[in-house]
N, C-alpha and C positions, 0 to 999 in steps of 0.2 A: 248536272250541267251536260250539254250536249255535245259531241265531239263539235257539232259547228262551233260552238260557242268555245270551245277550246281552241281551233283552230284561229279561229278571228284574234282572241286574246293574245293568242302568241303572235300572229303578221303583226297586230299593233304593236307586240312587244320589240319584234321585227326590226321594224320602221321606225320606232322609236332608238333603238338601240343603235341603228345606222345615224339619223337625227343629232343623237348624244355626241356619238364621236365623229361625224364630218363638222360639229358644231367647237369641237374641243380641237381637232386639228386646225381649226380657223383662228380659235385664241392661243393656240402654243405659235402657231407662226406668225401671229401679229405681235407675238413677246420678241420673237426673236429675229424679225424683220418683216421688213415690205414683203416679202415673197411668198407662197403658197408654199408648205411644205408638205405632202402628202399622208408623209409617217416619221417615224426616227430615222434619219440616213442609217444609222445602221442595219436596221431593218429592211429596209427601201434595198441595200449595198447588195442583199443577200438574193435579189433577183436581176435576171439577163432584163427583165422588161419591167417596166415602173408599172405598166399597168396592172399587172401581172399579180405586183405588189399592192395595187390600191384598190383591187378586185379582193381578193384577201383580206384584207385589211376589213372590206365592207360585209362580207359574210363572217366574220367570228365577229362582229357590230351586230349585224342582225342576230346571231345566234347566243351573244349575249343576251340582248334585249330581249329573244324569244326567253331564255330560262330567266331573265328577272321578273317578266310581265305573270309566267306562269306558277314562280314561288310565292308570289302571293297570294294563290288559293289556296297554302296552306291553310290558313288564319282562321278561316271559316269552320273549326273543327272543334265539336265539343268534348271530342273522349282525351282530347292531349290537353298537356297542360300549358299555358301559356308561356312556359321558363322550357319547356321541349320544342313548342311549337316555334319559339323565336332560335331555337338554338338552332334546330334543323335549316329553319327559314335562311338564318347567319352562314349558315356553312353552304346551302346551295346558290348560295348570290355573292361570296366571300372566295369562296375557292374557285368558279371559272372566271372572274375578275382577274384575280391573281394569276390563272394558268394563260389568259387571254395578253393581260400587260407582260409577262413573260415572252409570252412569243411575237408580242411586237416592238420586244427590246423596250417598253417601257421603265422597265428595271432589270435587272439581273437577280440574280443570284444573294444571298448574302445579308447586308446591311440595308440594302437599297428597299430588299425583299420585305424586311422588318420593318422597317418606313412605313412601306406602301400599306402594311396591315396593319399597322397602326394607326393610318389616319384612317383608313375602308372601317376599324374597328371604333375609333372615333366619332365618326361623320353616322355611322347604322344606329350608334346607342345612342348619339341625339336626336335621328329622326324615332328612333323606335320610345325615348321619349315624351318627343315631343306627341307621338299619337297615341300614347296611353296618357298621356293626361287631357287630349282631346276628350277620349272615350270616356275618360272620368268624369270630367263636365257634362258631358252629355247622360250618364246615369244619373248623377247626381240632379241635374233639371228634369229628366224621367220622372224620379222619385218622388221629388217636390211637389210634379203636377200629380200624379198617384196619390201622395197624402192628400191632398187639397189645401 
């Protein structure tokens, strides 16, 4: 793949990552009222300027999105194994998740922390899955048409 092609991958991932979460601050503040809420007040508390705070907020958005969009070319790899290749996958889409809701007070410390990686560890094993048994179907109708 071509640095172009890695570059594009990642602004998509970019842009998607910002998408995700100016999409997810829209549903936490329609939970908790009529009003726009930008980030956790606590978070938000911790700067002189709100923009400041929602300028921040949108580059670790983008910079999430960039390493989620770009952990995905692991997969593509025939000398690892796929029990390595998803663990690796797991830990670099898992751990600046977790460092990212940390620094926007998404959760703390603790118990909240255990949570959050329980359900991130939840929610990865049913898509990862649900896309190996995609893949399974799809060998499996391969093969079928192969034998004749």
């Amino acid at each position: 793949m071509s640095a172009r092609k890695y570059m594009r991958r990642a602004l998509i991932g970019a842009a998607a990552g910002i998408a995700i979460g100016c999409m997810l601050e829209l549903a936490f503040s329609a939970a908790w009222g009529a009003q726009h809420i930008p980030g956790k007040p606590s978070f938000l508390a911790d700067f002189d300027n709100q923009n400041l705070a929602v300028l921040t907020e949108r580059v670790l958005y983008a910079l999430l999105g960039a390493v989620q969009a770009m952990a995905g070319l692991l997969f593509p790899n025939e000398r690892r194994s796929l029990a390595a290749t998803t663990a690796i996958h797991f830990l670099l889409t898992c751990v600046p998740l977790l460092g990212v809701g940390m620094v926007l007070k998404w959760w703390q410390g603790g118990w909240p922390l255990v949570g959050a990686l329980g359900i991130i560890t939840v929610i990865y094993a049913l898509i990862w899955v649900a896309s190996w048994l995609s893949v399974r179907a799809t060998v499996r109708q391969v093969s079928e048409r192969i034998e004749g």
